[in-house]
C-alpha positions as CSV (number, residue, x, y, z in Angstrom):
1,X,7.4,-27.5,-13.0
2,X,10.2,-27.8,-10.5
3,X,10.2,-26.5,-7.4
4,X,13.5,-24.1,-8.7
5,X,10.7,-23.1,-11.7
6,X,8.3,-22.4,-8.8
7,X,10.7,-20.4,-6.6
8,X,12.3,-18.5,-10.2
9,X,8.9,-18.0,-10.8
10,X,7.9,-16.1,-7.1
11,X,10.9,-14.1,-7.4
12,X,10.0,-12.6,-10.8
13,X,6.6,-12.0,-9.3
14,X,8.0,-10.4,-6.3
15,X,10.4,-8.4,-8.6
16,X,7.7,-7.3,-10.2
17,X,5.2,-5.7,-7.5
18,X,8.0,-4.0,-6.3
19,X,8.7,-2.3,-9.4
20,X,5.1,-1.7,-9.5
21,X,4.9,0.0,-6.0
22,X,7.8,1.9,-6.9
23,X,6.2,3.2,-9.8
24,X,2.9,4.0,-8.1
25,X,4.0,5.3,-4.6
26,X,4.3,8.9,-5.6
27,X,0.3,8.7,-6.7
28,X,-0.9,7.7,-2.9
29,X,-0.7,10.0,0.1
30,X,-0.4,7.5,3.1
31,X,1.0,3.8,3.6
32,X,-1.0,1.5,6.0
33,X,0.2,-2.0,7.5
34,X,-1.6,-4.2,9.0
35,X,-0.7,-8.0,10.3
36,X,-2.5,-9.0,6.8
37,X,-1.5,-6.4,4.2
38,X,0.1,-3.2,2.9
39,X,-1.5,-1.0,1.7
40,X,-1.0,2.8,-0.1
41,X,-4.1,5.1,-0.1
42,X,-5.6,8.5,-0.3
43,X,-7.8,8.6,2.3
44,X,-7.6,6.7,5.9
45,X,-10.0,6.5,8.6
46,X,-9.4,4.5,11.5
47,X,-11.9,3.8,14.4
48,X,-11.2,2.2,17.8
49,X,-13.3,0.0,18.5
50,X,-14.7,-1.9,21.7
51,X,-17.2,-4.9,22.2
52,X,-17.3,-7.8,24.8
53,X,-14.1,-6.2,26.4
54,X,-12.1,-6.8,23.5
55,X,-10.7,-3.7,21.6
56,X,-10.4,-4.0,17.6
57,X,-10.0,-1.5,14.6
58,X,-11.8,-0.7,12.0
59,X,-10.1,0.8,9.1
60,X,-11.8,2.6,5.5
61,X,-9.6,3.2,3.1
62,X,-10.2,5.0,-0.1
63,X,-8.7,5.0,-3.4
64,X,-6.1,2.9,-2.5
65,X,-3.2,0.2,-3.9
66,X,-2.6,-3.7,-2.6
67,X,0.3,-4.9,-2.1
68,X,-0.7,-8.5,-2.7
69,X,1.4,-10.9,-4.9
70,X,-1.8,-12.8,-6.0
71,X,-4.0,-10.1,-6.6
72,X,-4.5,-9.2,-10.0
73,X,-6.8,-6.3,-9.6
74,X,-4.3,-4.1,-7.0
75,X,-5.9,-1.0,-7.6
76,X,-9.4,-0.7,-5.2
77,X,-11.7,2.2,-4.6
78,X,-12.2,1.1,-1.4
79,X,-11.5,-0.9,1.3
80,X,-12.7,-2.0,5.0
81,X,-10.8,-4.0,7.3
82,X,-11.4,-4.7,10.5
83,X,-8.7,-6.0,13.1
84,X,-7.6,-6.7,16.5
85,X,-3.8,-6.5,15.6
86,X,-1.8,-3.3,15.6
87,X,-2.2,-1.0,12.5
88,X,0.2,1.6,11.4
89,X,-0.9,4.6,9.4
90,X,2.0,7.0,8.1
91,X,1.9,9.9,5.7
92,X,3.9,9.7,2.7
93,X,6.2,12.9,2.5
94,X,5.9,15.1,-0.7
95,X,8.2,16.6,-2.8
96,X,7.3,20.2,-2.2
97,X,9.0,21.6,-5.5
98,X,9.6,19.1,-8.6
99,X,12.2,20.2,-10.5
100,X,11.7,19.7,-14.5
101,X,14.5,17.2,-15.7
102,X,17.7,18.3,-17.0
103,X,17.9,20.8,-14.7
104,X,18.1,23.7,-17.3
105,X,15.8,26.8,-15.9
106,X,14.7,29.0,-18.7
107,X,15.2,33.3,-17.8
């Protein structure tokens, strides 16, 4: 394989688990970043944490989505990660009304 295979190859891959999160986005209700991963999930709990002096966070997340090129499983019921980087928790927005397609209303 040549290294243009290797890098065609990441780029389809990358392609991909975009399409993927685009496809699954709507299903999660926050996104989480930390310095290691993305992540999309239902539920977040995050804890501040001290010992020695040093302050860290732990995070739980449930029913939640990887965004991780390698994985093959993305789709976890739960995770724990525990870090003394900065973490960034936002709420996805919601739709509050979907509209049926076609935009026909029936009287």
């Amino acid at each position: 394989m040549s290294a243009e295979d290797l890098e065609n190859y990441e780029t389809d891959m990358e392609l991909a688990l975009y399409r993927e999160y685009r496809d699954v986005v709507g299903l999660f209700a926050y996104v989480v970043e930390t310095e290691r991963r993305f992540y999309l999930a239902n539920q977040v709990d995050l804890q501040v944490r001290s010992a020695a002096g040093e302050v860290y966070f732990e995070l739980t997340l449930t029913d939640a989505w990887v965004w991780d090129v390698y994985r093959s499983a993305r789709f976890v019921k739960s995770v724990r990660v525990v870090t003394f980087k900065d973490v960034n928790v936002e709420e996805l927005a919601k739709a509050e009304l979907d509209l049926p397609e076609g935009g026909g209303f029936r009287r």
